[in-house]
Wavefront OBJ file of the C-alpha trace (Angstrom):
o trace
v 0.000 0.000 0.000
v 1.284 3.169 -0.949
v 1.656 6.337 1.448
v -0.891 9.634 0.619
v 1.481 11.580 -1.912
v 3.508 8.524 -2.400
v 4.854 7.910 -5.832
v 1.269 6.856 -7.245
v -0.429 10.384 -6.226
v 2.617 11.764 -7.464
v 2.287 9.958 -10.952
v -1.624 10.791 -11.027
v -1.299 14.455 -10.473
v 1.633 14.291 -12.911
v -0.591 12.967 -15.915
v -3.923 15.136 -14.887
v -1.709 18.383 -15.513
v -0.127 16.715 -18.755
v -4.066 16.258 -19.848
v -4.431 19.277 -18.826
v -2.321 21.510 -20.492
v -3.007 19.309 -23.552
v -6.622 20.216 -23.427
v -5.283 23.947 -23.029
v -2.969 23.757 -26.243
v -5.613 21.921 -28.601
v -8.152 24.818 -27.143
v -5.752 27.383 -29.000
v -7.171 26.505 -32.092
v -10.784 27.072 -30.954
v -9.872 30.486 -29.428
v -8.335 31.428 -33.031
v -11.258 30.350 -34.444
v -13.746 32.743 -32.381
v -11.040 35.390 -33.011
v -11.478 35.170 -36.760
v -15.735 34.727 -36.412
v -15.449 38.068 -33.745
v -13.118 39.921 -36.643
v -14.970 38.844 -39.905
v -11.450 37.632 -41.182
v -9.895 34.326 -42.029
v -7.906 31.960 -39.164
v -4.574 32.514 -41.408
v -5.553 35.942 -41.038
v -5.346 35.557 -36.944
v -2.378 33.885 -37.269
v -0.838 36.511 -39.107
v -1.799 39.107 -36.529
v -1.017 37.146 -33.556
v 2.569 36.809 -35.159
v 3.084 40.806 -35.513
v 1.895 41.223 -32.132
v 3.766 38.889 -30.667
v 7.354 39.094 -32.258
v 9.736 40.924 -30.752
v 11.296 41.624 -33.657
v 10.030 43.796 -36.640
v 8.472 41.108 -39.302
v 8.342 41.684 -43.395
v 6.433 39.320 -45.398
v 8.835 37.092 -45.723
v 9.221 36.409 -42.048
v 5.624 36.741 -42.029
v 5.026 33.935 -44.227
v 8.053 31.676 -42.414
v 6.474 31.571 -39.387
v 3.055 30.609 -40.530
v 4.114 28.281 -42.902
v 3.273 29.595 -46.094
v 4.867 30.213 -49.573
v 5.998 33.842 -49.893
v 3.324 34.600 -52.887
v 0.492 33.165 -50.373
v 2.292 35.610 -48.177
v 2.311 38.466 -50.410
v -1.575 37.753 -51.402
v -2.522 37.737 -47.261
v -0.454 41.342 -46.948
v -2.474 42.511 -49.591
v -5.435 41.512 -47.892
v -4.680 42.562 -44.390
v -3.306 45.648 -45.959
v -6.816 46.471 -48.215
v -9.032 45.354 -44.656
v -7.507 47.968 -43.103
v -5.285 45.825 -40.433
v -1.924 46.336 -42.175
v 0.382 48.730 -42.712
v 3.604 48.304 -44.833
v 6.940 50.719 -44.104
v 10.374 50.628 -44.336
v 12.602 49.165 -42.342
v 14.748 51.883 -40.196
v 18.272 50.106 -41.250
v 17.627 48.502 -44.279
v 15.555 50.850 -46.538
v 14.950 48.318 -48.930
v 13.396 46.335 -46.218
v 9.360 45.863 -46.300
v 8.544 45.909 -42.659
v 4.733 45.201 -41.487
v 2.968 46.660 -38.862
v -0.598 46.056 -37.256
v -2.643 49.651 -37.482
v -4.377 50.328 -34.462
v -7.664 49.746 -35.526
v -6.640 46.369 -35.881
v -5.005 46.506 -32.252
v -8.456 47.683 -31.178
v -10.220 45.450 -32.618
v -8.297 42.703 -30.920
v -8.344 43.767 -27.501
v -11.871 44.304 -27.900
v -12.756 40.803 -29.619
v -10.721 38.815 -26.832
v -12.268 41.311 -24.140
v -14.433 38.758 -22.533
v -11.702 36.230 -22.468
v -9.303 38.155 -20.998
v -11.946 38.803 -18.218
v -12.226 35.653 -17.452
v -8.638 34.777 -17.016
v -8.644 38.213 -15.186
v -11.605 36.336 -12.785
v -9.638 33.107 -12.784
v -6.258 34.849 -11.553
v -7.549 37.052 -9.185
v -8.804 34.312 -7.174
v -5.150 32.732 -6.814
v -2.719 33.843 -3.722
v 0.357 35.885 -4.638
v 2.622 32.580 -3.965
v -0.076 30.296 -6.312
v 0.252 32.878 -8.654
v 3.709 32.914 -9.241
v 3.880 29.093 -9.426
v 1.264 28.963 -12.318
v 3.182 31.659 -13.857
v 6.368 29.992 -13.729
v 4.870 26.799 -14.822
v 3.606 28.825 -17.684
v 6.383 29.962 -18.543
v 8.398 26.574 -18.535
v 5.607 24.426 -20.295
v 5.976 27.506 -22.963
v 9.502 26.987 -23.176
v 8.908 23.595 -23.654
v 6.374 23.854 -26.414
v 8.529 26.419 -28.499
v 11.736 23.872 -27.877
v 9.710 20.573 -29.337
v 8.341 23.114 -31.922
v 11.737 24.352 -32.874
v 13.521 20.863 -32.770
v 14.137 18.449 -35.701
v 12.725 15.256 -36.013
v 14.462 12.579 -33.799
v 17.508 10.920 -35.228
v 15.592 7.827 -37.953
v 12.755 9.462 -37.841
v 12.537 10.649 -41.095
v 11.771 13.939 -42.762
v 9.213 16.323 -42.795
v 5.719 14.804 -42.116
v 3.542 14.137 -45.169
v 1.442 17.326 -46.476
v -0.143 19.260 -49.298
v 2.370 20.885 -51.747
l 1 2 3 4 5 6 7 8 9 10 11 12 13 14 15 16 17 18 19 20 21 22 23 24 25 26 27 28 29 30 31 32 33 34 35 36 37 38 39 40 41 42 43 44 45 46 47 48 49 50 51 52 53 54 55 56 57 58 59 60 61 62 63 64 65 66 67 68 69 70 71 72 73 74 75 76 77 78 79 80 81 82 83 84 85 86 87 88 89 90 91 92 93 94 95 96 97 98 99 100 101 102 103 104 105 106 107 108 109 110 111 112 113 114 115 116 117 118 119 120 121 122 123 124 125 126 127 128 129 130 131 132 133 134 135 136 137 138 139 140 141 142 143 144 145 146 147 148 149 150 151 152 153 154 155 156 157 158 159 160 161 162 163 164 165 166 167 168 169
């Protein structure tokens, strides 16, 4: 018989938070889903947007289309888009003048903060109700299953594995 928090408990409590955070990385694609719906755009369109919010470094369509996964003409064509909605603004890059740098406008800013307004209330709800000491543990953890994430993300297949996984040209 095994002692409360024994090597069991601590196995069960291990695999409920990998379920989990599973549950909260396959619900990513349902929140960018709602996005698009709340925005009247498309989800490659949310993707682009979450990408030039969220890089720290100044993005061109080239980058653009790298980090979603897309041919630069599909990323030209989505620029154009973004650009024509309203969402998108094209400059020049402060170094490299010959540089096309993107930036969101800030009705498009606006619009986001106010589509994903009632989510981030309820996170808002959700962390309020944690202790300063459980807070920074679930932000740590966060953080770390983050890091994780973006590692596996950014690491080649393991050695035998084979190449990249079968897809549409």
């Amino acid at each position: 018989m095994s002692t409360p928090g024994g090597p069991p408990e601590a196995a069960r409590v291990a695999r409920e938070i990998g379920l989990a955070v599973r549950a909260l990385v396959l619900t990513d694609r349902e929140m960018q889903t709602a996005l698009a719906r709340r925005l009247g755009v498309g989800l490659t369109d949310v993707r682009a947007m979450e990408e030039l919010v969220a890089s720290p470094d100044v993005l061109g369509p080239v980058e653009l289309g790298n980090r979603l996964g897309i041919r630069s003409a599909s990323a030209t064509v989505l620029v154009d888009r973004l650009e024509a909605a309203g969402h998108l603004e094209r400059g020049r890059h402060p170094d490299d003048r010959r540089r096309i740098t993107l930036h969101l406008t800030e009705r498009a800013r606006s619009e986001f903060r106010a589509a994903l307004g009632p989510l981030l209330t309820s996170i808002g709800r959700i962390t309020a109700g944690l202790d300063p000491d459980e807070a920074r543990t679930v932000a740590t953890f966060l953080r770390d299953v983050t890091g994780a994430v973006r590692d596996f993300a950014a690491s080649g297949p393991p050695p035998g594995a084979g190449g990249d996984p079968p897809g549409p040209d």
